[in-house]
matplotlib code that plots the C-alpha trace (Angstrom):
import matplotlib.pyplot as plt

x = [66.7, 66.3, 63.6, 61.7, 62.3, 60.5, 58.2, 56.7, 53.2, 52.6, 54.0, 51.8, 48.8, 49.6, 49.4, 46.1, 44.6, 45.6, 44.5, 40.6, 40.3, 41.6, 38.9, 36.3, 37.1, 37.5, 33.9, 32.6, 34.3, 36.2, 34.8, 31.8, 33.6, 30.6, 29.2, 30.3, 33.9, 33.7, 32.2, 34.6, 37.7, 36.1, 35.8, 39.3, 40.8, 39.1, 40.0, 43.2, 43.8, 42.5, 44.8, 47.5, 47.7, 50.6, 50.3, 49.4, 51.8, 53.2, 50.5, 48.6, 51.4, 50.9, 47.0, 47.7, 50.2, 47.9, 44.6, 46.6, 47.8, 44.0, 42.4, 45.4, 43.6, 40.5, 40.9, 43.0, 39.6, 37.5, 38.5, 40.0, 36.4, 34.3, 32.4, 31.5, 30.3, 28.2, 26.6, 25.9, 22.8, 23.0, 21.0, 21.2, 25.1, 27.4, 29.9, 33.7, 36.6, 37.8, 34.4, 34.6, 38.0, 37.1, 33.6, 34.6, 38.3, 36.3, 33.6, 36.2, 38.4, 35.3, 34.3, 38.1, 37.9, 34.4, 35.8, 38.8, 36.5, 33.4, 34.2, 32.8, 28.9, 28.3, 30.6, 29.0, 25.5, 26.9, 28.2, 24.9, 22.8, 24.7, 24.5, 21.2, 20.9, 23.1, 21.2, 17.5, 16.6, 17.3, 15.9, 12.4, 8.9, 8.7, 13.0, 12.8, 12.9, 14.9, 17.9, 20.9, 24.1, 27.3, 26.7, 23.6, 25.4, 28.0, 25.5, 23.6, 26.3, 29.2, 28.1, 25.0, 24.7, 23.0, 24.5, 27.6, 27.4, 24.0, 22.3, 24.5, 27.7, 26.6, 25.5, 29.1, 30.3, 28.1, 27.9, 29.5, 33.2, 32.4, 31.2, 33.8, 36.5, 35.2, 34.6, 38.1, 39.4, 38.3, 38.7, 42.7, 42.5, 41.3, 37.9, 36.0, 38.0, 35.5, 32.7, 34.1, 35.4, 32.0, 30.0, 32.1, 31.7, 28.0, 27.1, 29.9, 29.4, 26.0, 25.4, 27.1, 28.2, 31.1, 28.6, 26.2, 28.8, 30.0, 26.7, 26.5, 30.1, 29.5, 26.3, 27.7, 30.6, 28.1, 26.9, 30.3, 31.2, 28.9, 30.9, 30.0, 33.4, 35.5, 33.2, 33.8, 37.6, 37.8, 35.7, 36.0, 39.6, 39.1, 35.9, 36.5, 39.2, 37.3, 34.2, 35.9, 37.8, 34.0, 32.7, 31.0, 32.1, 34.4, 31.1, 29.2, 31.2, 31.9, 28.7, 27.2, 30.4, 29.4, 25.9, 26.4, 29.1, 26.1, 24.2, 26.1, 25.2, 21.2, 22.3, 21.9, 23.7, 26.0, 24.1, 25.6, 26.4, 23.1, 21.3, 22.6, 21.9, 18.6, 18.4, 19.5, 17.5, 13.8, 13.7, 13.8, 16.5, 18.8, 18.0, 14.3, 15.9, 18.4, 15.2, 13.2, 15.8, 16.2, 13.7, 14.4, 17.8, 17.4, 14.5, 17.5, 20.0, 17.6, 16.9, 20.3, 20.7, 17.7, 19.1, 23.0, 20.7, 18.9, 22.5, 24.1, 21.2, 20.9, 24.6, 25.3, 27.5, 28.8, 29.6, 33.2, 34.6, 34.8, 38.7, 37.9, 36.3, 37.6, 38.7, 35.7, 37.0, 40.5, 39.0, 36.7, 39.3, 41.2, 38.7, 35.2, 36.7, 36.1, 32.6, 32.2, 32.5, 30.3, 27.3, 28.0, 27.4, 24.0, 23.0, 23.9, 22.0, 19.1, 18.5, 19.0, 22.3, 24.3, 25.9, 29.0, 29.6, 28.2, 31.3, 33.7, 33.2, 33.0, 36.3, 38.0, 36.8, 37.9, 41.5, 41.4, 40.3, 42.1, 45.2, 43.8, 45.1, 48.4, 46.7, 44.3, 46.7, 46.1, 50.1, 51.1, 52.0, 48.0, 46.4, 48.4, 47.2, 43.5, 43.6, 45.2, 43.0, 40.1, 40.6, 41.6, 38.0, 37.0, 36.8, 35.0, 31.9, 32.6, 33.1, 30.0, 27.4, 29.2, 28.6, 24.8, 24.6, 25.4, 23.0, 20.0, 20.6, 20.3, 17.1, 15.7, 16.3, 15.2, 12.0, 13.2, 11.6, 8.2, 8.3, 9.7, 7.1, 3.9, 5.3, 6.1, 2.6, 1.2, 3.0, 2.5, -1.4, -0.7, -0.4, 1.5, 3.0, 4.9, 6.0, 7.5, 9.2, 10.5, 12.0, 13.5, 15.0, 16.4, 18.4, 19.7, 20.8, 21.7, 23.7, 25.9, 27.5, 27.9, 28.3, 25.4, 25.2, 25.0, 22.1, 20.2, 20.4, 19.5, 16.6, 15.7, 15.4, 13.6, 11.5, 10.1, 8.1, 6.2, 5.4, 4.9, 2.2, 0.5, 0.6, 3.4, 4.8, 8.2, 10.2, 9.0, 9.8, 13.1, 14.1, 12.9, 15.1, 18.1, 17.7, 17.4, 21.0, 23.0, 21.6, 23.4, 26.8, 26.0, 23.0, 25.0, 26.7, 28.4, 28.9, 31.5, 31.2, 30.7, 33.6, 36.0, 34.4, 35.5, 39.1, 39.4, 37.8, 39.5, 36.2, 34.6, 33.4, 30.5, 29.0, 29.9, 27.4, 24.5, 25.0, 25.1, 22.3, 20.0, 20.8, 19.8, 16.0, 15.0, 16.4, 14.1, 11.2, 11.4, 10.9, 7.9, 6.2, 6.9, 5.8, 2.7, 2.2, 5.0, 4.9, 8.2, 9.3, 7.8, 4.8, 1.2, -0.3, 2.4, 0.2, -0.2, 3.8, 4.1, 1.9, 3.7, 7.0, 5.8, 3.9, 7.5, 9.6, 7.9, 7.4, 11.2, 12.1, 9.8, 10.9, 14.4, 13.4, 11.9, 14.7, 17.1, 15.1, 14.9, 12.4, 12.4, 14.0, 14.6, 11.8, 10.6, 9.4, 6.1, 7.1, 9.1, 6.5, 3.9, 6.4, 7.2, 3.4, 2.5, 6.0, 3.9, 0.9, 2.4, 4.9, 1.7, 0.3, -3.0, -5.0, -6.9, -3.5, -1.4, -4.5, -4.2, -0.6, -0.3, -3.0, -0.7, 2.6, 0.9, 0.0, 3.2, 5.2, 3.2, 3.7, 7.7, 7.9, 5.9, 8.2, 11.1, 10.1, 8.5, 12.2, 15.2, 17.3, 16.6, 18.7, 21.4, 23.4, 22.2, 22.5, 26.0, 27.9, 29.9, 33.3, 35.1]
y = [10.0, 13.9, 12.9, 11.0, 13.5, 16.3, 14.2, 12.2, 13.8, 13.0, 9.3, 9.1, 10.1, 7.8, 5.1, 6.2, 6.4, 2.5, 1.3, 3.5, 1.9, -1.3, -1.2, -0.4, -2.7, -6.2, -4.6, -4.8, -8.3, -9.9, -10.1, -9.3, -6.0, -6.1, -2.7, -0.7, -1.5, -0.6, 2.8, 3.5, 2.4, 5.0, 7.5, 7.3, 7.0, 10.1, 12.1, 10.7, 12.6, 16.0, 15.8, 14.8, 18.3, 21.2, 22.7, 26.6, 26.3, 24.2, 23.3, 22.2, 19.9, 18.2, 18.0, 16.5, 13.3, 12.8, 12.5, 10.6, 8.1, 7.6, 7.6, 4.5, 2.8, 3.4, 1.4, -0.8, -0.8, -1.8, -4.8, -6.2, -5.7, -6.1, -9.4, -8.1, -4.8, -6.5, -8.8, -6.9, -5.5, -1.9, -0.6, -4.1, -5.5, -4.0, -1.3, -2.0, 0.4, 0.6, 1.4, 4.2, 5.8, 4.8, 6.8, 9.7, 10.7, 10.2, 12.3, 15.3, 14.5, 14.9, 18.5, 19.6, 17.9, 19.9, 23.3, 22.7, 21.8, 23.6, 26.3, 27.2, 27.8, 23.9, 23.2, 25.3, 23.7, 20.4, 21.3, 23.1, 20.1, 17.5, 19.2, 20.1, 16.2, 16.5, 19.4, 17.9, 17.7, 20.7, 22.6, 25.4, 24.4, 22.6, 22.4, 20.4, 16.3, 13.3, 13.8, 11.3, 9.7, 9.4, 5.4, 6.3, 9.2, 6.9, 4.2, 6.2, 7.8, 5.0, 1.7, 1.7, 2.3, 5.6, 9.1, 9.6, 6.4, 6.7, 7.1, 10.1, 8.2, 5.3, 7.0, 8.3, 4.9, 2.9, 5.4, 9.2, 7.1, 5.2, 8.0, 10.5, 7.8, 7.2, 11.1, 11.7, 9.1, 10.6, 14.0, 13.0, 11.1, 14.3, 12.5, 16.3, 18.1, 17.2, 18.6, 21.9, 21.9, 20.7, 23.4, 26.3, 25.0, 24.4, 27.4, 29.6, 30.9, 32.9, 35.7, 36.2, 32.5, 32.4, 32.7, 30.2, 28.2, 28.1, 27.5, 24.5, 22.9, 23.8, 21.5, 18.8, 18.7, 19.2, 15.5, 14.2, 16.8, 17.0, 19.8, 23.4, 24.8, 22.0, 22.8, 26.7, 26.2, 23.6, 25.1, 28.6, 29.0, 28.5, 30.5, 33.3, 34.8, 34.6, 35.8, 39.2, 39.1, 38.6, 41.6, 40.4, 42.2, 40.8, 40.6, 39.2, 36.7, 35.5, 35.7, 33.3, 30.7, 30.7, 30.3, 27.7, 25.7, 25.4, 24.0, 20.7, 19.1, 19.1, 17.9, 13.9, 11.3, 12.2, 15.0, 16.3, 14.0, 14.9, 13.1, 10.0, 10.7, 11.5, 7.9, 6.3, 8.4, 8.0, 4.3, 6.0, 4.5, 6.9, 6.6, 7.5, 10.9, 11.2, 11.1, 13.0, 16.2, 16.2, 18.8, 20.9, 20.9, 21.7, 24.6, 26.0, 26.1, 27.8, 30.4, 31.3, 31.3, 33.2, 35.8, 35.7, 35.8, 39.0, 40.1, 39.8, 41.5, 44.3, 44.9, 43.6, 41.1, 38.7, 35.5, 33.9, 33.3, 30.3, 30.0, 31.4, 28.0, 24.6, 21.7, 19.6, 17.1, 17.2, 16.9, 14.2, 12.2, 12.1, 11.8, 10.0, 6.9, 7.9, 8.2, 4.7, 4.5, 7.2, 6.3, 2.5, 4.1, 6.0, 2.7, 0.9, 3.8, 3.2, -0.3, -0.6, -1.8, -1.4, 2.0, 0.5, -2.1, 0.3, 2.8, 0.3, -1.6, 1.9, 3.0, -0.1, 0.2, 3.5, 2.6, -0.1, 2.1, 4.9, 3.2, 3.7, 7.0, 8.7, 11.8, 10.1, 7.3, 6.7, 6.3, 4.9, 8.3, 9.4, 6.5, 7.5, 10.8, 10.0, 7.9, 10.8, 13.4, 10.7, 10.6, 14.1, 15.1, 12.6, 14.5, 17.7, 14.8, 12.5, 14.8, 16.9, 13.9, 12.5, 15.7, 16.1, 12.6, 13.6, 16.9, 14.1, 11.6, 14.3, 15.7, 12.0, 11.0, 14.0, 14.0, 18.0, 17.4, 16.4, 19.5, 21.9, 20.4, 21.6, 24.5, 25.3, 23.7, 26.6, 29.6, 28.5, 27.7, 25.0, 26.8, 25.1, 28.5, 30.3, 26.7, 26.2, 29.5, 29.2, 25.4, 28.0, 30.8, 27.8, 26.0, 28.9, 30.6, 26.8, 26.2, 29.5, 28.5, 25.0, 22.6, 22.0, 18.3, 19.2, 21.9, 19.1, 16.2, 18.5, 20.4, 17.3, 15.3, 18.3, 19.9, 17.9, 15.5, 19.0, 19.8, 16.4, 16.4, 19.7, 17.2, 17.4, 14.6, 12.5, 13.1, 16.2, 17.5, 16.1, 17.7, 20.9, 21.1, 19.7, 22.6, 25.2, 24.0, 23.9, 27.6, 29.1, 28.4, 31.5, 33.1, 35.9, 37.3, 34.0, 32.5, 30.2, 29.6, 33.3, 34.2, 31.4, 32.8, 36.2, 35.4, 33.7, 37.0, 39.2, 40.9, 42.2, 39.3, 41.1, 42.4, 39.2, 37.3, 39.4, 39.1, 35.1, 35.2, 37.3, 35.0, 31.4, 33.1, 30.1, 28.0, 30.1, 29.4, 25.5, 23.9, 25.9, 24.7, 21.0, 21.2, 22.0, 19.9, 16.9, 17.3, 18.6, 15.6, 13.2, 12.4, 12.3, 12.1, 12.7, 15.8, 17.7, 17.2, 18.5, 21.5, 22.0, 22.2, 24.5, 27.2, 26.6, 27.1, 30.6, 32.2, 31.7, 33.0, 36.2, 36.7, 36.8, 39.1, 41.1, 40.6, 42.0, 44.2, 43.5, 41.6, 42.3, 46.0, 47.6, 47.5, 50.6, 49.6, 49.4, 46.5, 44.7, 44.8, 43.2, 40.5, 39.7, 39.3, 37.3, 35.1, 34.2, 33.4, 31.1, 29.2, 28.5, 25.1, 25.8, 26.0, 29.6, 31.3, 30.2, 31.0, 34.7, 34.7, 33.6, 36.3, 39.1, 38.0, 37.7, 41.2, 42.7, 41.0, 42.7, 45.6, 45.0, 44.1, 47.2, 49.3, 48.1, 47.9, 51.8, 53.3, 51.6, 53.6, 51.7, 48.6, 47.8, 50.1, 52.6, 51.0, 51.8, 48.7, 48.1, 47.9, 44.4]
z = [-32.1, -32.9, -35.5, -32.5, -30.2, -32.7, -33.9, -31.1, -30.8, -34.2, -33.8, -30.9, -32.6, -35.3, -33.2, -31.6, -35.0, -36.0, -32.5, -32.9, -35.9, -35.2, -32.7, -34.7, -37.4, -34.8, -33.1, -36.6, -38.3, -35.8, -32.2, -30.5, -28.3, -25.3, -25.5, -22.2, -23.3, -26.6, -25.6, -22.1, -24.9, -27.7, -25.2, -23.3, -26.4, -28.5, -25.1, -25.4, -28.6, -27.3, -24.4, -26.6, -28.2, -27.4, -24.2, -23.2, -20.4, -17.5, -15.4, -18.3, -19.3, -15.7, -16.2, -19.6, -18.3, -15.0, -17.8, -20.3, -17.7, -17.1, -20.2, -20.3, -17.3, -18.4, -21.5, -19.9, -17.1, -19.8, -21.5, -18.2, -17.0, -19.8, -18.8, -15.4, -16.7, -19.6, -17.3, -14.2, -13.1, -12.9, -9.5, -8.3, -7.7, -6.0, -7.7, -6.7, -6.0, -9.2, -10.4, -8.6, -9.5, -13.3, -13.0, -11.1, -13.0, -16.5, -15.4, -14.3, -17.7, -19.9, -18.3, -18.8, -22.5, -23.0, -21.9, -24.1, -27.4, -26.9, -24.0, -20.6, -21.7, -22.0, -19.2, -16.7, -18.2, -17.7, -14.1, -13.3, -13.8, -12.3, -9.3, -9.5, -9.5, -6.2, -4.4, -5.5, -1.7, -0.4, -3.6, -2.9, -5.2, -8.4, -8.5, -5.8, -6.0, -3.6, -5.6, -6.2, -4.7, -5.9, -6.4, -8.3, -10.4, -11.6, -12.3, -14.4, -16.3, -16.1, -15.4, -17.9, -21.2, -20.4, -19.6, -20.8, -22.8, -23.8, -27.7, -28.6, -27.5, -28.8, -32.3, -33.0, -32.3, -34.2, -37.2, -37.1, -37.0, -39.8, -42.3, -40.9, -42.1, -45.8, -46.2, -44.8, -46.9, -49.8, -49.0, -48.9, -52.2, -53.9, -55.2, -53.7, -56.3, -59.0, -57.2, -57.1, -60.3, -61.6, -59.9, -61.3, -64.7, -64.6, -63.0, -63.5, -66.6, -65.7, -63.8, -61.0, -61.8, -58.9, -56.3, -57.6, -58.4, -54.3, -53.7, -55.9, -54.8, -51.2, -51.6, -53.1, -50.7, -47.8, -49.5, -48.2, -45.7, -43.1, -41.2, -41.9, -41.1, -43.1, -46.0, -45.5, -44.8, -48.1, -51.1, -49.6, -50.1, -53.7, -54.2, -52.2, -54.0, -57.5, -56.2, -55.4, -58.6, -60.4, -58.3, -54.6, -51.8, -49.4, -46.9, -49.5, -50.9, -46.9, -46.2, -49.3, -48.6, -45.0, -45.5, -48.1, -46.5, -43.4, -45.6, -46.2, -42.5, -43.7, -47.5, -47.8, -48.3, -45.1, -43.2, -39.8, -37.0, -35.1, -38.1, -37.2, -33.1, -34.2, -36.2, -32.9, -31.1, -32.5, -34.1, -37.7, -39.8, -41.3, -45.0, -44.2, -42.5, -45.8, -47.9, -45.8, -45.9, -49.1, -50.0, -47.0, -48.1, -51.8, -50.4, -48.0, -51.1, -53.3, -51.0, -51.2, -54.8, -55.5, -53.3, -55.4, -58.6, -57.3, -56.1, -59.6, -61.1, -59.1, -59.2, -63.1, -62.2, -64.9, -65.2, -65.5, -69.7, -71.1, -70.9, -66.8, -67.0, -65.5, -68.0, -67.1, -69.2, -67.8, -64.1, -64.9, -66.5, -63.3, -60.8, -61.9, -60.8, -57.1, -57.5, -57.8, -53.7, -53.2, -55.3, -53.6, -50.2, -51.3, -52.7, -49.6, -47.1, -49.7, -49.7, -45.8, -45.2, -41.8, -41.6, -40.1, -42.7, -45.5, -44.0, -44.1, -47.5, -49.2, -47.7, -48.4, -52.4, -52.0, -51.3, -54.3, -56.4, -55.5, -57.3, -60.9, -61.2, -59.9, -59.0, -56.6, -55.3, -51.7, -50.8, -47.5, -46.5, -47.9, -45.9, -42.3, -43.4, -43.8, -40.0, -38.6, -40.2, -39.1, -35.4, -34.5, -35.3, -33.1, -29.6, -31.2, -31.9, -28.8, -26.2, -26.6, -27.1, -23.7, -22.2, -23.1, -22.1, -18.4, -18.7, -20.2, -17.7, -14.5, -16.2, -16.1, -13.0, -11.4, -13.6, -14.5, -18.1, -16.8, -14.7, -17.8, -19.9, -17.9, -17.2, -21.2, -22.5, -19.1, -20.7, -24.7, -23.5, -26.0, -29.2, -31.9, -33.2, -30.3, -28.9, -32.4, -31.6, -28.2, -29.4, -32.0, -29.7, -27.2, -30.3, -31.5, -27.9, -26.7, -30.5, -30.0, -27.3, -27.5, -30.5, -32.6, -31.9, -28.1, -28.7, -30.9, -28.2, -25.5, -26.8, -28.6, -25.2, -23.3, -25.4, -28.3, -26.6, -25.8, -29.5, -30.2, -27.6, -29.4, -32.5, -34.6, -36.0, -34.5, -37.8, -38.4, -34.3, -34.7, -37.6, -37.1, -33.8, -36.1, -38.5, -36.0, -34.0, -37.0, -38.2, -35.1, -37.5, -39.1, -36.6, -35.2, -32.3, -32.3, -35.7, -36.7, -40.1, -41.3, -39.0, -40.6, -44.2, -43.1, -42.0, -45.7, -47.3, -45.7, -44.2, -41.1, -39.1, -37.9, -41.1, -43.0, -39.9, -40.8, -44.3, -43.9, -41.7, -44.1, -46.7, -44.6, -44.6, -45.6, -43.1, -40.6, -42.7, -44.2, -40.7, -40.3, -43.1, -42.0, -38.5, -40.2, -43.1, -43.8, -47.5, -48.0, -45.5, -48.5, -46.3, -48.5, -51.8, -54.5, -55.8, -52.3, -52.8, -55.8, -55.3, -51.9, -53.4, -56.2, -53.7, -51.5, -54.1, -55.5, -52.2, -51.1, -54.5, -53.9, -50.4, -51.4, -54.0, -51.2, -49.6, -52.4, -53.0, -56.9, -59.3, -62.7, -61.6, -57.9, -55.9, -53.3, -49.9, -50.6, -53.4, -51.1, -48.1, -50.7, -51.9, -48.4, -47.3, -50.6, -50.2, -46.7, -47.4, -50.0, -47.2, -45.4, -47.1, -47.6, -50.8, -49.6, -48.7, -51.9, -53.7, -52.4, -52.5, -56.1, -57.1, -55.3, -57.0, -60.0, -59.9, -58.0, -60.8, -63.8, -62.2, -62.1, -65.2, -66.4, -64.8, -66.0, -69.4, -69.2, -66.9, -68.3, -66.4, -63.0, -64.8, -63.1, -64.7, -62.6, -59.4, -57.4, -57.1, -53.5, -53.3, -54.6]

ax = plt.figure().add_subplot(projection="3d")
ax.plot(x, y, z, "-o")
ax.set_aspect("equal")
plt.show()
């Protein structure tokens, strides 16, 4: 009785976490679920688990009973109803009651959910344009339009597959839940270990090997991750501490783990869960965006790296031994078997398949073969585990999409987006350039205060249609707003993953956010170049590709030597200034800039490797190293 009594949140949640993915898996084998109660049961359910967790104090003990007793009704509401709600005309047929006391208490219990997981900034957005939708009539100018009822806010948002339980919803239904369950799964079974255990032996052994090597396992568990602060929070606590032993800085070796671990939600197979909104979103299937970032993605690791390489130069940093060194052998031996489920799910994305069954088969190989090796066993205990671990991410990625749901749906029906566009295309006066920019500065200001799924689906729904009109491509629109929301992780004042870096580093928060920020440079730049010309998207004649990536690839690398400040030796200002302007006009794809560009780096680099070769003593010797 004591043990239940100690232990009932965790029983509860438990339970939660066999009943969501009981759902999902009779939606997906079993019985056709219609698809307004599959989405009002998700929901309840995933706020459910947030309300579930210890209260501050009292009162919010109350709150939490009262919203767990409806989220309870509101599944209950939803299968009881589901034929009725799946038949009716929205607009048309009458709503009932209990349509009514459904709508309205899950509309108050997502705001409390959304200023519980992503604070009052997209709250107070969400709040501010549903009553905007509300105060339409009475509104001066342009703001002004005939507004909305109750009735027709709670059709909209509730009783259609649209608002809350519109494309974003319906995208971590459909696909986020079945990808966050196989990289869960095999997060648990250990199968990630290899990754890191790989990357610090490849790269490991050359200069300033622990940081590349962070970079390289922070990529490949990006592959599986998709979260920036799981992937800071998992390889970071492992390379942190032996990047300060090989000589980084506190800040520094934050800074490269934050920036890194950021990273993995643009890396394919399993980007971010705003690449699979944007799927759902613009008709594009979700391995053609997979192959489409992976470029971009390599382009934003290799900006990074370059700059560590510089680092480790400038500062003569080593790299580890060879007994410092993982058994590669040893790790492989116990862990290659979980591959098998991953390179099955690449193939599956590849040739087509569904995303939910790809999800599920995958995991359930997983489990089987889990069971070949006693390090990687997925026990009873493991599998509860990996369910639990599974759902309580859930609201984090529900509640937001729900919550930019109700912000999209009162920009529609008030026709505010029309209104912003004409009034954007006025002030831009339809250059490409400064819109690109503004779409920039909104993501960025939008992503620090909200989550970066939220920041996507907002910006992506208001603003792109404007730089598609100006001509640039849907893919290519979409994922340069994608980019620019995740890169407020580490785009300071607000930066989570550099902050969570820092706590692990032991560093200033602050200086470890710059640092991060300086090194994502490339981040900044990569979406520019596609916006402009889709090579690096994969879109053209394979040698306009080729030539694209090469001109890419050597101005990020003499940026971030510009940057660093190093080449072959340290560079003066006038040196860096140069690199910078040639790094440029090699980003821009065309022939008579990379021709330029190539011409000045050609000659800038002579010139550094005169000077190095002519003063020995600016080696790196003689430059101060900062403080481990």
């Amino acid at each position: 009785m004591n043990y239940l009594k100690e232990n009932w949140r965790t029983i509860f949640v438990a339970l939660l976490a066999f009943g969501l993915l009981a759902l999902q898996i009779a939606a997906m084998y079993f019985t056709a679920i219609p698809v307004m109660a599959h989405r009002i049961a998700f929901l309840a359910l995933s706020m459910m688990l947030l309300f579930l967790r210890k209260s501050k104090n009292r009162f919010e003990t109350v709150v939490n009973w009262v919203f767990i007793a409806f989220c309870a009704f509101s599944v209950f509401y939803a299968f009881h109803e589901a034929s009725r709600l799946e038949l009716r005309i929205a607009f048309v047929e009458d709503m009932m009651p209990i349509d009514y006391v459904v709508g309205v208490s899950l509309v108050l219990m997502l705001l409390e959910g959304t200023r519980r997981i992503a604070g009052n900034i997209l709250l107070f957005l969400a709040i501010g344009f549903v009553a905007y939708g509300f105060l339409g009539p009475v509104l001066p100018g342009l703001l002004a339009h005939s507004g909305f009822s109750l009735t027709i806010f709670l059709e909209s948002n509730i009783m259609s597959t649209g608002g809350m339980f519109g494309t974003a919803t319906g995208a971590v239904v459909t696909y986020v839940f079945y990808f966050l369950l196989f990289t869960t799964f095999l997060e648990v079974s250990g199968g990630g270990q290899l990754f890191i255990d790989t990357a610090i032996w490849v790269a490991g052994r050359f200069r300033g090997g622990t940081g590349k090597a962070e970079i390289v396992s922070s990529a490949l568990m990006g592959m599986i991750s998709g979260s920036a602060v799981a992937n800071v929070v998992g390889v970071g606590s492992l390379t942190i501490p032996i990047m300060k032993k090989n000589g980084f800085e506190p800040e520094m070796a934050g800074a490269i783990t934050a920036a890194a671990a950021t990273g993995g939600q643009l890396m394919p197979p399993i980007m971010g869960a705003a690449a699979f909104v944007m799927a759902e979103t613009t008709g594009i299937s979700y391995a053609n965006i997979a192959l489409a970032a992976i470029i971009p993605s390599v382009f934003y690791y290799f900006g990074i790296f370059c700059q560590v390489d510089f680092y480790a130069q400038k500062y003569g940093l080593k790299g580890q031994t060879k007994d410092q060194l993982p058994a590669i052998m040893g790790s492989v031996k116990r862990f290659i078997h979980m591959m098998i489920p991953l390179f099955l799910l690449i193939y599956y994305i590849a040739t087509g398949k569904s995303i939910m069954m790809a999800g599920l088969i995958t995991t359930g190989l997983l489990i089987a073969i889990s069971f070949i090796r006693k390090e990687t066993r997925m026990t009873p205990k493991r599998l509860i585990q990996a369910m639990v671990a599974t759902v309580r991410g859930l609201p984090a990625i529900t509640l937001p999409c729900a919550t930019a749901g109700l912000i999209i749906s009162a920009v529609i029906a008030s026709s505010l987006g029309t209104k912003l566009s004409s009034i954007f295309v006025a002030i831009a006066g339809g250059n490409i350039f400064l819109s690109l920019l503004a779409v920039m500065i909104v993501c960025i200001i939008l992503g620090m205060g909200m989550p970066s799924i939220s920041a996507y689906i907002i910006v992506a729904m208001l603003l792109v249609p404007i730089i598609i009109q100006l001509g640039v491509p849907l893919l290519a629109a979409h994922m340069f707003v994608f980019y620019f929301a995740l890169l407020s992780f580490v785009t300071p004042p607000v930066a989570l993953s550099a902050y969570t870096a820092a706590g692990i580093a032991g560093a200033d928060p602050s200086r470890t956010g710059w640092k991060g920020f300086v090194l994502t440079f490339s981040g900044f730049i990569v979406p520019y170049i596609f916006a402009y010309d889709q090579a690096l998207l994969l879109e053209g004649t394979g040698l306009w590709i080729a030539w694209v990536c090469f001109t890419g690839a050597l101005g990020i690398w003499t940026l971030a030597g510009a940057i660093s400040g190093w080449f072959f030796t340290q560079a003066n200002l006038a040196e860096r200034l140069l690199g910078a302007s040639a790094a440029f006009m090699l980003i821009v794809p065309t022939v008579f800039t990379d021709a330029l560009g190539l011409c000045v780096i050609a000659g800038l680099l002579i010139f550094s490797w005169r000077k190095r070769h002519l003063k020995p003593l600016t080696s790196a010797a003689s430059v101060e190293r900062p403080a481990a």
